[in-house]
VMD Tcl script that builds the backbone (N, CA, C; Angstrom):
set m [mol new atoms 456]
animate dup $m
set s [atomselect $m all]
$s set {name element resname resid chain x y z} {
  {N N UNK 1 A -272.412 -33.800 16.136}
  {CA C UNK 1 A -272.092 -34.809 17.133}
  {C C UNK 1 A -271.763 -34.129 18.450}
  {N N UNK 2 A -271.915 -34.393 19.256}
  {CA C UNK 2 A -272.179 -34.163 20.954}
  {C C UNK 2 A -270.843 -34.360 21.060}
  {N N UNK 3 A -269.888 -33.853 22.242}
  {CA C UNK 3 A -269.259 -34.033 23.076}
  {C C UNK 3 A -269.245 -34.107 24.623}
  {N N UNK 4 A -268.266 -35.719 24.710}
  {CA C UNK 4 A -268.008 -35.604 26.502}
  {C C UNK 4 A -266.983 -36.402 26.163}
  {N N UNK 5 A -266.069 -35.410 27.213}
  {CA C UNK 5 A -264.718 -36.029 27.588}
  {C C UNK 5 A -264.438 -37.704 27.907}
  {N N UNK 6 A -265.156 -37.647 28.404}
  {CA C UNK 6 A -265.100 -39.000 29.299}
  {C C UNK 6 A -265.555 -40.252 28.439}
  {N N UNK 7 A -266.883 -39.735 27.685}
  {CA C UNK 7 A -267.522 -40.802 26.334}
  {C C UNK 7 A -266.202 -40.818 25.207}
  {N N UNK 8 A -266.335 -39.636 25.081}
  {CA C UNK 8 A -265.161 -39.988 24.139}
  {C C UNK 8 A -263.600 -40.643 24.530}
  {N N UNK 9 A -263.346 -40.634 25.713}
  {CA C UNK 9 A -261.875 -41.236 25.551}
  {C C UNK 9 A -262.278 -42.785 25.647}
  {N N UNK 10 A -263.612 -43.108 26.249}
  {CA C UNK 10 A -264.218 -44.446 25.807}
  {C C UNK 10 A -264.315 -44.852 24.920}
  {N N UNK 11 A -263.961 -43.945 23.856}
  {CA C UNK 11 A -264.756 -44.725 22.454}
  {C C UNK 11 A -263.328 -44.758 21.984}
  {N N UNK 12 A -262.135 -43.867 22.639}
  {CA C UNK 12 A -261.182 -44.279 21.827}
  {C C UNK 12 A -260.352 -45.258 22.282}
  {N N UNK 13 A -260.829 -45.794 23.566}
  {CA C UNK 13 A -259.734 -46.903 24.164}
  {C C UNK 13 A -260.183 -48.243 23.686}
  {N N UNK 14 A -261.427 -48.154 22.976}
  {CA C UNK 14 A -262.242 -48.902 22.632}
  {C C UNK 14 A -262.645 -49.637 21.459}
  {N N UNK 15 A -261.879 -48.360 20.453}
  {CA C UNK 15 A -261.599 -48.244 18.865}
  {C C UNK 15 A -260.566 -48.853 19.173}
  {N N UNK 16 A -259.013 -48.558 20.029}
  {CA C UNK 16 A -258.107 -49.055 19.600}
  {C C UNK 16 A -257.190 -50.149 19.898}
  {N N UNK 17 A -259.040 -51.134 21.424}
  {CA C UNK 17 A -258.856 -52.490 21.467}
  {C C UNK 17 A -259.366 -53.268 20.249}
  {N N UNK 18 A -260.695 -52.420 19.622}
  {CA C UNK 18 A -261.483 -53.410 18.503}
  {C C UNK 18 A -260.224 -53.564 17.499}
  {N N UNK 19 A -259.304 -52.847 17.041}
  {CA C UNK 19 A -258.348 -53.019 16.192}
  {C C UNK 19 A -257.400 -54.227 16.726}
  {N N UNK 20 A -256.819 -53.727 17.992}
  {CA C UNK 20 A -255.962 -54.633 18.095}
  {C C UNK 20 A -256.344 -56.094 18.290}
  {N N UNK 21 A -257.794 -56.279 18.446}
  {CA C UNK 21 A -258.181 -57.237 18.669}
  {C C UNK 21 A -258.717 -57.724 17.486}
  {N N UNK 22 A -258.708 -57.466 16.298}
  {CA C UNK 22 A -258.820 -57.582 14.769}
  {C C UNK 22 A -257.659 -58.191 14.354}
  {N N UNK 23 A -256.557 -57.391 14.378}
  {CA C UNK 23 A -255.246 -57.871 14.663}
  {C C UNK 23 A -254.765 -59.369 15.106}
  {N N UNK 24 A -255.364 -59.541 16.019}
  {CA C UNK 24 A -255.208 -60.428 17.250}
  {C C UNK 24 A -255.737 -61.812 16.610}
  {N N UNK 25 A -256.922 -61.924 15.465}
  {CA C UNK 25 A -257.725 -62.663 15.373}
  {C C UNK 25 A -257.254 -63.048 13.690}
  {N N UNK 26 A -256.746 -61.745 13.204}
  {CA C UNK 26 A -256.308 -62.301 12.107}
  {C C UNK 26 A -254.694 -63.063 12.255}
  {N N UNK 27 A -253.828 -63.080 13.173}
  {CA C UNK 27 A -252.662 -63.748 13.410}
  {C C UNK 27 A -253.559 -64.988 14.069}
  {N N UNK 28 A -254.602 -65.482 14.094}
  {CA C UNK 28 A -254.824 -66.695 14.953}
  {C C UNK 28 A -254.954 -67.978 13.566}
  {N N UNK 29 A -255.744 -67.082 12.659}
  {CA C UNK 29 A -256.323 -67.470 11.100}
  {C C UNK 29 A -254.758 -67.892 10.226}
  {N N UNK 30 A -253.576 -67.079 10.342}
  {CA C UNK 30 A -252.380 -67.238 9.814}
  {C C UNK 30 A -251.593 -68.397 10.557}
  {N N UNK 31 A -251.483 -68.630 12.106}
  {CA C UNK 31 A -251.114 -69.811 12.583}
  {C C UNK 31 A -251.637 -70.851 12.301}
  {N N UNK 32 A -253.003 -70.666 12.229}
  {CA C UNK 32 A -253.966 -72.490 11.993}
  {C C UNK 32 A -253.598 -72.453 10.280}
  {N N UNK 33 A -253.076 -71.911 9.103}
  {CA C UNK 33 A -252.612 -71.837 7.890}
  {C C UNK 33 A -251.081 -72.450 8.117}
  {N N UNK 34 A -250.665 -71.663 8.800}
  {CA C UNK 34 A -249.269 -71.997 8.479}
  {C C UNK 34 A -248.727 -73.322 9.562}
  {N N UNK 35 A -249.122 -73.268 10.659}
  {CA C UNK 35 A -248.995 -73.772 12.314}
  {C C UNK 35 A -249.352 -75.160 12.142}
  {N N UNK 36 A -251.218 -75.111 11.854}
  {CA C UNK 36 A -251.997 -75.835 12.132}
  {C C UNK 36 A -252.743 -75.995 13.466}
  {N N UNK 37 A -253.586 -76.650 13.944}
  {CA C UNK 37 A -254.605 -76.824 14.939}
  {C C UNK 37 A -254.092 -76.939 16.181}
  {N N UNK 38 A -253.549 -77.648 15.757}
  {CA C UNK 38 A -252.303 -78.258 16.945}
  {C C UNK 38 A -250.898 -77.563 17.219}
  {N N UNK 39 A -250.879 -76.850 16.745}
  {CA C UNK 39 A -249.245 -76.242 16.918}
  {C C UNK 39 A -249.526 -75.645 18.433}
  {N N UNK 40 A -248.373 -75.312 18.927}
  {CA C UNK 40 A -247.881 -74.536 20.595}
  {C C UNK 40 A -248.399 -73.015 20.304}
  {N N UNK 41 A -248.060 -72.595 18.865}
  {CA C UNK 41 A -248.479 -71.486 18.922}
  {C C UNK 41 A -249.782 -70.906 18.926}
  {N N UNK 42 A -250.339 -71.467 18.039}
  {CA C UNK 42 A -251.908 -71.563 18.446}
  {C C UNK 42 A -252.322 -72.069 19.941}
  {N N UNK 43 A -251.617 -72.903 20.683}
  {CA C UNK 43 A -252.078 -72.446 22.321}
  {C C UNK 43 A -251.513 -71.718 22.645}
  {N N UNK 44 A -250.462 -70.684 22.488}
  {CA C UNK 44 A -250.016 -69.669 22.765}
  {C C UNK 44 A -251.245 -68.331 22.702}
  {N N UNK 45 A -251.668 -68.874 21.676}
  {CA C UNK 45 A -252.975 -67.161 21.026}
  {C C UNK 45 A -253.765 -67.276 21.930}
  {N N UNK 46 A -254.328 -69.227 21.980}
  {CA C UNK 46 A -255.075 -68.831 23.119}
  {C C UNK 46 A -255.529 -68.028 24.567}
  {N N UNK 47 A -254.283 -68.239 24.948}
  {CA C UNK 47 A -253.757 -67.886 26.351}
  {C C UNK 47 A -253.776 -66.442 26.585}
  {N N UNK 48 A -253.174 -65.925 25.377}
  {CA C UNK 48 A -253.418 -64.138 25.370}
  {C C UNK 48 A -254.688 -64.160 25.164}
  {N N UNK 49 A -255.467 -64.601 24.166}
  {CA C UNK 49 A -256.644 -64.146 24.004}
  {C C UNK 49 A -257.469 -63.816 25.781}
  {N N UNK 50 A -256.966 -65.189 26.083}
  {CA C UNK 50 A -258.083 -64.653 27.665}
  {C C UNK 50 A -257.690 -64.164 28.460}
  {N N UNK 51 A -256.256 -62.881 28.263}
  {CA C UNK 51 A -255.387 -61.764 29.092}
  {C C UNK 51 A -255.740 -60.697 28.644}
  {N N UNK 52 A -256.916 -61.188 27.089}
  {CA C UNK 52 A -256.903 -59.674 25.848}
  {C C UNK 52 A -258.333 -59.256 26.437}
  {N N UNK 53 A -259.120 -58.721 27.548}
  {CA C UNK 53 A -260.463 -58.121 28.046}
  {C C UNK 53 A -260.737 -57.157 27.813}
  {N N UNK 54 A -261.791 -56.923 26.645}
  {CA C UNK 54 A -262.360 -55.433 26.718}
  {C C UNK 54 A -262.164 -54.951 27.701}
  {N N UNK 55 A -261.784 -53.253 27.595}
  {CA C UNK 55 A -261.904 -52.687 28.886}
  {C C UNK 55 A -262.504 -51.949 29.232}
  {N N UNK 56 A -263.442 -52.280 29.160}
  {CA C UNK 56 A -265.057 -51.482 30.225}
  {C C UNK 56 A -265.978 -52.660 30.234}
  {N N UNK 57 A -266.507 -52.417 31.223}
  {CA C UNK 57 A -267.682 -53.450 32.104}
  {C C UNK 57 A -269.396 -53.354 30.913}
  {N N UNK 58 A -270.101 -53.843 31.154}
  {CA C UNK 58 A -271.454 -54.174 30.526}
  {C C UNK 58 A -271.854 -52.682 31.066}
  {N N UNK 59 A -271.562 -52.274 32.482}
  {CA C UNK 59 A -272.542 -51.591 32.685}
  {C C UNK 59 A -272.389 -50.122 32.135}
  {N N UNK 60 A -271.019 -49.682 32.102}
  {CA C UNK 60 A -269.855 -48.312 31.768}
  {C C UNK 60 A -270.561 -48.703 30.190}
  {N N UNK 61 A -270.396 -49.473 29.474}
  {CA C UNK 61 A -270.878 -49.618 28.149}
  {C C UNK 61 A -272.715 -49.414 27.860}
  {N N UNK 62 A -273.126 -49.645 28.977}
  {CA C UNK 62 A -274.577 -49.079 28.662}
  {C C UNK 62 A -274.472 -47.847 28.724}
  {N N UNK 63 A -273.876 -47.395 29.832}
  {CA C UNK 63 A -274.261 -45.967 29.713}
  {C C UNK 63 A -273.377 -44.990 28.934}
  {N N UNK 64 A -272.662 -45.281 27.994}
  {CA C UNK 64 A -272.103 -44.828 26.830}
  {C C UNK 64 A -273.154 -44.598 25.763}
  {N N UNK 65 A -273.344 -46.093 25.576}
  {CA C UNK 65 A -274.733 -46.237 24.673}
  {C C UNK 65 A -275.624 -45.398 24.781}
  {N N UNK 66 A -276.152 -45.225 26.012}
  {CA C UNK 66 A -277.542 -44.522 26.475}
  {C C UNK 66 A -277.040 -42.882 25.983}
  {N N UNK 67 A -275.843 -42.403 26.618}
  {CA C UNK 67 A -275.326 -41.012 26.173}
  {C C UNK 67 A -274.905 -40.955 24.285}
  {N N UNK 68 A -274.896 -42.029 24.046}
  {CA C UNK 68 A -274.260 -41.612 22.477}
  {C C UNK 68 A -275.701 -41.677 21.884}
  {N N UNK 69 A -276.595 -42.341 21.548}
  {CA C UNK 69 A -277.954 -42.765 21.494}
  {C C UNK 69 A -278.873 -41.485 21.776}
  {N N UNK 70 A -278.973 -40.768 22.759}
  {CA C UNK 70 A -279.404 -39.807 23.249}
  {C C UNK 70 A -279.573 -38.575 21.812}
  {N N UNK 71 A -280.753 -37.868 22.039}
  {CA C UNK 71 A -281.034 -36.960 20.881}
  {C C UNK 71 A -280.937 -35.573 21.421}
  {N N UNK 72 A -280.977 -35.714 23.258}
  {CA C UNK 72 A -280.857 -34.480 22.841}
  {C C UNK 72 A -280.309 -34.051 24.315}
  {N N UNK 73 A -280.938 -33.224 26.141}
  {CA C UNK 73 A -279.545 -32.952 26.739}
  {C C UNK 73 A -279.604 -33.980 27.521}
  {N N UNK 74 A -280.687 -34.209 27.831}
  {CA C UNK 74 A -280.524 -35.629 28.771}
  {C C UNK 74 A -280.178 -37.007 28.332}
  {N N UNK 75 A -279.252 -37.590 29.038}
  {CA C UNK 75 A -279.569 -39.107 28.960}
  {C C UNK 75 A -280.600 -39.838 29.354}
  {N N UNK 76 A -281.207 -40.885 28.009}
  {CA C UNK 76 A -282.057 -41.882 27.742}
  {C C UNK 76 A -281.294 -43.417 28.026}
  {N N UNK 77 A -281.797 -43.489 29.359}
  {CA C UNK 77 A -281.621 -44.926 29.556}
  {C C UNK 77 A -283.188 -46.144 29.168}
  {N N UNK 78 A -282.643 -46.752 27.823}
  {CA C UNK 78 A -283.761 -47.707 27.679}
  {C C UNK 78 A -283.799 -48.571 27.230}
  {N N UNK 79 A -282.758 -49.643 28.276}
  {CA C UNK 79 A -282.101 -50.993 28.398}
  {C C UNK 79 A -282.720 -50.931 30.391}
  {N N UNK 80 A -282.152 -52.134 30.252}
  {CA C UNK 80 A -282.043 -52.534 31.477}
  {C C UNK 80 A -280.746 -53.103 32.168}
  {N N UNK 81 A -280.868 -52.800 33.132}
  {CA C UNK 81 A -279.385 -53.250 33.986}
  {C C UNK 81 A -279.415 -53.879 34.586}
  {N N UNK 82 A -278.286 -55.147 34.427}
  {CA C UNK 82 A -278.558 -56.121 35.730}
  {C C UNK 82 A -277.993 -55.678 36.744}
  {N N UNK 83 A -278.120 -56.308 37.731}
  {CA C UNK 83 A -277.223 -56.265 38.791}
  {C C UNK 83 A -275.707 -55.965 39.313}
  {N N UNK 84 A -275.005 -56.529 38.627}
  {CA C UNK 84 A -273.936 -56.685 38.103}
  {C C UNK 84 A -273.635 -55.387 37.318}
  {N N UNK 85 A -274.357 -55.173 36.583}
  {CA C UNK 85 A -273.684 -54.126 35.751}
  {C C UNK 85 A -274.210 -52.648 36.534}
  {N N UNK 86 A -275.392 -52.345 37.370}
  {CA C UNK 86 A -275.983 -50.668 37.977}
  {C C UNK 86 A -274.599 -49.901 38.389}
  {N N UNK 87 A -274.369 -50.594 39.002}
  {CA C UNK 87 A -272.894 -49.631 39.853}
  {C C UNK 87 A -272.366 -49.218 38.828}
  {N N UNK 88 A -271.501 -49.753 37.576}
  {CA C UNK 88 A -270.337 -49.304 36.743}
  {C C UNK 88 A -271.588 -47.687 35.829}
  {N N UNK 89 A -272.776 -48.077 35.853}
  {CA C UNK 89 A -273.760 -47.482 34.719}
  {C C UNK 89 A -273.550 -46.349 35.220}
  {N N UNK 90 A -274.249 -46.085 36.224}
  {CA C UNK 90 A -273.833 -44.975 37.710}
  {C C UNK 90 A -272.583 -44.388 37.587}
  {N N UNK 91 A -271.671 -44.922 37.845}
  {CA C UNK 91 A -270.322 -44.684 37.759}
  {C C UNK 91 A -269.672 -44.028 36.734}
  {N N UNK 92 A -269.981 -44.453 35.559}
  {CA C UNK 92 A -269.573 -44.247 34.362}
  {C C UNK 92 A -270.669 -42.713 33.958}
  {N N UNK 93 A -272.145 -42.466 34.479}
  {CA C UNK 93 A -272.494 -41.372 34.314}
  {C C UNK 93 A -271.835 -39.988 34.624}
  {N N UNK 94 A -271.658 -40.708 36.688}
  {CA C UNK 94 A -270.845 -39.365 37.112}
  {C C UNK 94 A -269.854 -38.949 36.169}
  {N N UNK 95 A -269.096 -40.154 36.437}
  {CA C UNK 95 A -267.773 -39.439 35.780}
  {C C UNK 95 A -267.732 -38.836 34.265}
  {N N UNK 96 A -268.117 -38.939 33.568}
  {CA C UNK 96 A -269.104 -38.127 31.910}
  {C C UNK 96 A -269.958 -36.851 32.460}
  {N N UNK 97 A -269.902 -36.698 33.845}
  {CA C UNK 97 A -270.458 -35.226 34.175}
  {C C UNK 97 A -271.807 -35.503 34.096}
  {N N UNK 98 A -272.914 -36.346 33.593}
  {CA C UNK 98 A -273.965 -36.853 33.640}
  {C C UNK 98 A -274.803 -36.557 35.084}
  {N N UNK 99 A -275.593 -35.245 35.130}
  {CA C UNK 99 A -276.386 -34.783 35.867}
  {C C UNK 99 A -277.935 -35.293 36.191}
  {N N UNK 100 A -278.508 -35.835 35.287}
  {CA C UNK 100 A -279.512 -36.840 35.497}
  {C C UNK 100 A -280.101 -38.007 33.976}
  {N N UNK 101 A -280.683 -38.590 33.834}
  {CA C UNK 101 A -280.562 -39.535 33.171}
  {C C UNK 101 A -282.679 -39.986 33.359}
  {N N UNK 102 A -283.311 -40.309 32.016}
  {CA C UNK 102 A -284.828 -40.889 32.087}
  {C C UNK 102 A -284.573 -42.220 31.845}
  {N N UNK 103 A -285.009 -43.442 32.787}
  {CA C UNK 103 A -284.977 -44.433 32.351}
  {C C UNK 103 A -286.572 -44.811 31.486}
  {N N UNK 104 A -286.356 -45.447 30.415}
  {CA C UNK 104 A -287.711 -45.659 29.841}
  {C C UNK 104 A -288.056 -47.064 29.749}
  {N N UNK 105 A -287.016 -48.002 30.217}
  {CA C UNK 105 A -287.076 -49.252 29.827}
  {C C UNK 105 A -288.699 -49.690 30.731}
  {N N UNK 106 A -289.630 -50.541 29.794}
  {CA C UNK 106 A -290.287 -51.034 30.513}
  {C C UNK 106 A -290.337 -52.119 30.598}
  {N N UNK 107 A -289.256 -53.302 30.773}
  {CA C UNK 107 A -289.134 -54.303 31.149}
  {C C UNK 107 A -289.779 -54.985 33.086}
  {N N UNK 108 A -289.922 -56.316 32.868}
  {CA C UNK 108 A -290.856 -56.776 34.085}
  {C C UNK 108 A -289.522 -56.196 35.496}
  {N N UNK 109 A -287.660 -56.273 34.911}
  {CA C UNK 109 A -287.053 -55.971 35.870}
  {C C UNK 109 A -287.034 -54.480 36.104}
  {N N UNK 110 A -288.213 -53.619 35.986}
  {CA C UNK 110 A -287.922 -52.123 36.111}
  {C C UNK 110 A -287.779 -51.986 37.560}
  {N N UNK 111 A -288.548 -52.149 38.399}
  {CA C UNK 111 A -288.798 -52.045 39.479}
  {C C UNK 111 A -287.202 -52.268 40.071}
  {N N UNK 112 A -286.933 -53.594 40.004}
  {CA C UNK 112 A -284.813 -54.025 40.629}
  {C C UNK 112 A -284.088 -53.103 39.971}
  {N N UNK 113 A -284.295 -52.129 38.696}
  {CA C UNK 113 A -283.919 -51.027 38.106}
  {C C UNK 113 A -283.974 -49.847 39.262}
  {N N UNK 114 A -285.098 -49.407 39.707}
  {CA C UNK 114 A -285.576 -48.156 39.972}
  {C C UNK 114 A -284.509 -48.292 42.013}
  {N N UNK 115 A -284.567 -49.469 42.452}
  {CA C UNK 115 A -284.500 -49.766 43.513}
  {C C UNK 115 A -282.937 -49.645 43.607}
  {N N UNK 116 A -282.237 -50.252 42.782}
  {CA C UNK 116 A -280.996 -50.431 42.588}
  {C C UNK 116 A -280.384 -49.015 42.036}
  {N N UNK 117 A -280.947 -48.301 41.434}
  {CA C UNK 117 A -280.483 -46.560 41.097}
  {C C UNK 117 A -280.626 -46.063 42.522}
  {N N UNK 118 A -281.447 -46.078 43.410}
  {CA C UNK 118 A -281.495 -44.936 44.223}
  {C C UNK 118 A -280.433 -46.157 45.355}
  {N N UNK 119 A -279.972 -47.135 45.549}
  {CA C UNK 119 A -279.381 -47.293 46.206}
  {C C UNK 119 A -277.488 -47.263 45.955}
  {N N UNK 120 A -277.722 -46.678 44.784}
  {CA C UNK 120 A -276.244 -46.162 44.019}
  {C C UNK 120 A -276.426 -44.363 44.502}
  {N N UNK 121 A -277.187 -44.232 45.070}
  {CA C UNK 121 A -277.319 -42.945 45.353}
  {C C UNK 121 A -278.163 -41.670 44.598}
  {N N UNK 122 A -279.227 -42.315 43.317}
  {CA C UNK 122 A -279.604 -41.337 42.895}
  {C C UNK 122 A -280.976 -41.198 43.462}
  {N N UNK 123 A -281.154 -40.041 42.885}
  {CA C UNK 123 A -282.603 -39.510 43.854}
  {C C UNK 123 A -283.806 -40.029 42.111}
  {N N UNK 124 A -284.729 -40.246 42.537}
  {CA C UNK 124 A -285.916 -40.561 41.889}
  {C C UNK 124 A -286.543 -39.304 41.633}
  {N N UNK 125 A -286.766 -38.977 40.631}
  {CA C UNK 125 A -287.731 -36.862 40.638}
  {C C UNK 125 A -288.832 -37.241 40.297}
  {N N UNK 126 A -289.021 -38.643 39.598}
  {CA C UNK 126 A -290.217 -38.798 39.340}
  {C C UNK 126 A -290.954 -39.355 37.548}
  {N N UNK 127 A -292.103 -39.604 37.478}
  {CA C UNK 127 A -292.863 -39.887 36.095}
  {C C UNK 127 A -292.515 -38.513 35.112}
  {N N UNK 128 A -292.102 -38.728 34.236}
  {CA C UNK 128 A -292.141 -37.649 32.816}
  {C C UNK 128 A -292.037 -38.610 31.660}
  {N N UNK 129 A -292.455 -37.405 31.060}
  {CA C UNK 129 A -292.942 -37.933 29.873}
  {C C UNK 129 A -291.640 -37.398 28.336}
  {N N UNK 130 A -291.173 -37.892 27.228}
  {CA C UNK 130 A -290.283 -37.126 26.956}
  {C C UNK 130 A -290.582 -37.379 25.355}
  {N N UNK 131 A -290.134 -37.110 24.039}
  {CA C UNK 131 A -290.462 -36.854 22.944}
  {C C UNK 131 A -288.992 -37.618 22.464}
  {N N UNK 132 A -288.950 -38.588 21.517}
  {CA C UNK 132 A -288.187 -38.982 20.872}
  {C C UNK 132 A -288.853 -39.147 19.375}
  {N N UNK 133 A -287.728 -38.846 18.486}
  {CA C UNK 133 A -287.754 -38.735 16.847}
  {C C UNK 133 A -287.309 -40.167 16.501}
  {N N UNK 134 A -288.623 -40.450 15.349}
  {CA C UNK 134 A -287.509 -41.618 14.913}
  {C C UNK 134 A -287.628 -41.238 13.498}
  {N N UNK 135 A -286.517 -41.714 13.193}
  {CA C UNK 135 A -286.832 -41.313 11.317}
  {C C UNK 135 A -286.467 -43.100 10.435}
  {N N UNK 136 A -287.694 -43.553 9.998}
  {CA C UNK 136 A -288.256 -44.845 9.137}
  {C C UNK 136 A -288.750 -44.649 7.922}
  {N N UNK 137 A -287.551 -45.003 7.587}
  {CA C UNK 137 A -287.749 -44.755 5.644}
  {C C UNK 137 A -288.056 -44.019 5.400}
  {N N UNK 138 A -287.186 -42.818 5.672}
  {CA C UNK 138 A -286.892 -41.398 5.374}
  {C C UNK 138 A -288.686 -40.809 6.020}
  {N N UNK 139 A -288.881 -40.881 6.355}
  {CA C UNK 139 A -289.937 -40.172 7.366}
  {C C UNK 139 A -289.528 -40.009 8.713}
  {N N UNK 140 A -289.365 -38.500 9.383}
  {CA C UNK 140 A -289.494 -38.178 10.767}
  {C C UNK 140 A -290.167 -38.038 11.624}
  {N N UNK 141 A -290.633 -38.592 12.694}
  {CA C UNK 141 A -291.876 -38.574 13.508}
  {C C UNK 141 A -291.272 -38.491 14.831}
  {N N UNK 142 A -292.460 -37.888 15.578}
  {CA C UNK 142 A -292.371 -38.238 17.007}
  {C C UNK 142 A -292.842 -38.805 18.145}
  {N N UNK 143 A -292.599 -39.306 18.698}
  {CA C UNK 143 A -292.885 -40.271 19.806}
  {C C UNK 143 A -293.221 -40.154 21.692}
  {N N UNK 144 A -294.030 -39.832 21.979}
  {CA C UNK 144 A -293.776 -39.380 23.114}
  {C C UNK 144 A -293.903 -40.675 24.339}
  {N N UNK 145 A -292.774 -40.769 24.819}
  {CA C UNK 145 A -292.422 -41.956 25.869}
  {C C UNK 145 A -292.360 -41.756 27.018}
  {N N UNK 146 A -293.223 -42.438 28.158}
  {CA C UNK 146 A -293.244 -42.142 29.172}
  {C C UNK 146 A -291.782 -42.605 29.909}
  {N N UNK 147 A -291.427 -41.996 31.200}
  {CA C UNK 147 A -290.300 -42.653 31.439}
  {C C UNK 147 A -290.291 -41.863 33.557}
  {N N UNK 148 A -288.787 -42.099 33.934}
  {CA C UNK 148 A -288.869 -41.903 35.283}
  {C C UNK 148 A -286.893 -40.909 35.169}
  {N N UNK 149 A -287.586 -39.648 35.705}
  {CA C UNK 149 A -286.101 -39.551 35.654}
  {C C UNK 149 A -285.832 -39.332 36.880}
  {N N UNK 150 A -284.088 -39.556 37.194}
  {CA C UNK 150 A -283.366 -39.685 38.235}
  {C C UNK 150 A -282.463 -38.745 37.760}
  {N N UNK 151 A -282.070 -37.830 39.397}
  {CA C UNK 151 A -280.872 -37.113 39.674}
  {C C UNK 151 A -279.564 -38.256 39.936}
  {N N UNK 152 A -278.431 -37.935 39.615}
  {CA C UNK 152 A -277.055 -38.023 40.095}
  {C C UNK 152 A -276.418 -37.527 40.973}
}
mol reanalyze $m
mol bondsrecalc $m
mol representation Tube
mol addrep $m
């Protein structure tokens, strides 16, 4: 398993909302038992529940994904990003030390992809081509995927 500072303290602030938020969901199941539907306290859960926000954005979470996902030194970006989410993706690279990144997604929004990276500041290097393994029912193969990588 790979290390980065930065992925990893993500995964642990992250592990130890999914818990508390396990937590969170099984005291909601014990009020509507004991409470009922209607009790104060059960609008009480409510109320935290929508104070209780994952904490990282869509986009900081793609590019976790894309770095944990990854086989080998570069990051494989091959999702797409909306709008909304490019900046945090970006963001969340630098700071993981993330030196450049291949996007492969070939979705119709690549293009608002490619446009929206270099106006977060990365530079475009260009068409490559890159080799990914997949292993399907215990068979390993390889794949060679075209893609576009960008500097940070």
């Amino acid at each position: 398993m790979k290390n980065n500072a930065y992925f990893d303290e993500m995964y642990r602030i992250g592990h130890e909302w999914s818990l508390a938020h396990r937590a969170h969901e099984e005291l909601k199941e014990q009020i509507i038992r004991e409470k009922g539907w209607d009790s104060d306290e059960l609008k009480a859960w409510y109320a935290e529940e929508e104070r209780m926000q994952f904490p990282f954005s869509g986009g900081a979470n793609k590019a976790y994904r894309a770095w944990y996902y990854t086989q080998g030194e570069e990051v494989i970006m091959d999702d797409f990003c909306w709008d909304r989410e490019r900046h945090d993706f970006i963001d969340a690279l630098r700071k993981a030390g993330i030196q450049s990144f291949v996007i492969t997604n070939q979705s119709t929004g690549l293009m608002e992809d490619i446009h929206g990276y270099i106006a977060e500041g990365c530079e475009m290097e260009g068409p490559c081509t890159i080799v990914k393994k997949e292993n399907r029912w215990g068979e390993e193969t390889e794949e060679s995927i075209m893609g576009i990588r960008f500097t940070l």
